[in-house]
C-alpha positions in Angstrom: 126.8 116.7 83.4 124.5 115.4 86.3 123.5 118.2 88.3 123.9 118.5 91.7 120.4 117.5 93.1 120.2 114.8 91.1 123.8 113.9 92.5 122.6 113.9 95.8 119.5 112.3 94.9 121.1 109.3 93.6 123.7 108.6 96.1 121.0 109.0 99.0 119.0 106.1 97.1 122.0 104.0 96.5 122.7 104.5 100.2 119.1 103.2 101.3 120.3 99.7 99.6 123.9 99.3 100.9 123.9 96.3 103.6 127.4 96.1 104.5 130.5 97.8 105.1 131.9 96.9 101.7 128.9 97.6 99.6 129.5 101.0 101.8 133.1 101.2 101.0 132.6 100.9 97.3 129.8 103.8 97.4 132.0 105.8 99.3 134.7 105.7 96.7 132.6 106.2 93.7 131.5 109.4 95.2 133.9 110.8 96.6 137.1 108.9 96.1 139.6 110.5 93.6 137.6 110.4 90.2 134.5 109.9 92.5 131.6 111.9 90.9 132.1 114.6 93.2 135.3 115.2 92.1 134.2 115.0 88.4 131.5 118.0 89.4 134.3 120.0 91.0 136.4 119.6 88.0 134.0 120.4 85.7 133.4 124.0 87.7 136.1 125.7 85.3 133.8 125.0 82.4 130.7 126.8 83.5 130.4 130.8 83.8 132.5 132.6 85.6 129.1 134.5 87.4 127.9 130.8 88.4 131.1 129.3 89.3 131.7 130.3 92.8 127.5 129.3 93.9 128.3 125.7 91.7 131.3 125.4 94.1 129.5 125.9 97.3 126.6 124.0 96.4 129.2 120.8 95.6 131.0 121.5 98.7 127.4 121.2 100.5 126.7 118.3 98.6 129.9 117.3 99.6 130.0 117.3 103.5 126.0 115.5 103.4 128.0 112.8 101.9 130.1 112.4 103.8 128.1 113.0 107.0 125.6 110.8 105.4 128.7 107.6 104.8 129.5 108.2 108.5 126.0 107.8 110.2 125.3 104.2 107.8 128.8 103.1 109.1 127.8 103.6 112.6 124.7 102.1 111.4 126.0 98.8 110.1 128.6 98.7 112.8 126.3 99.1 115.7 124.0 95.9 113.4 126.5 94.0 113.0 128.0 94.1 116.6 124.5 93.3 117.6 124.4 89.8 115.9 
């Protein structure tokens, strides 16, 4: 199981090389669409120790919103690029 830094550390540099809305789209699913890896982590929260579970879970859900803040501010990104051409 990837943990979660390293979660967030490979989605921030697969961000840094998406171009365009698809290539965006597609990173957007495989994070966090419905057996994106985030989902996978949440899933997986029922097999770690009860005493960890509940910091796991916020630390995913954190992980969670940066993503998606993060998708938001390259779409505006690309949108505002491509409107410019």
């Amino acid at each position: 199981m990837t943990s979660s830094k390293e979660l967030l550390h490979q989605f921030t540099e697969q961000l840094h090389k998406v171009s365009s809305l698809e290539s965006l789209s597609l990173l957007e699913t495989e994070y966090l669409g419905r057996n994106g890896h985030i989902n996978e982590a949440l899933k997986n929260i029922r097999n770690v120790e009860a005493t960890v579970r509940k910091e796991m879970g916020q630390e995913i859900n954190q992980i969670k919103k940066s993503v998606t803040t993060d998708l938001l501010s390259k779409k505006l990104e690309l949108m505002k690029e491509d409107g410019s051409k």
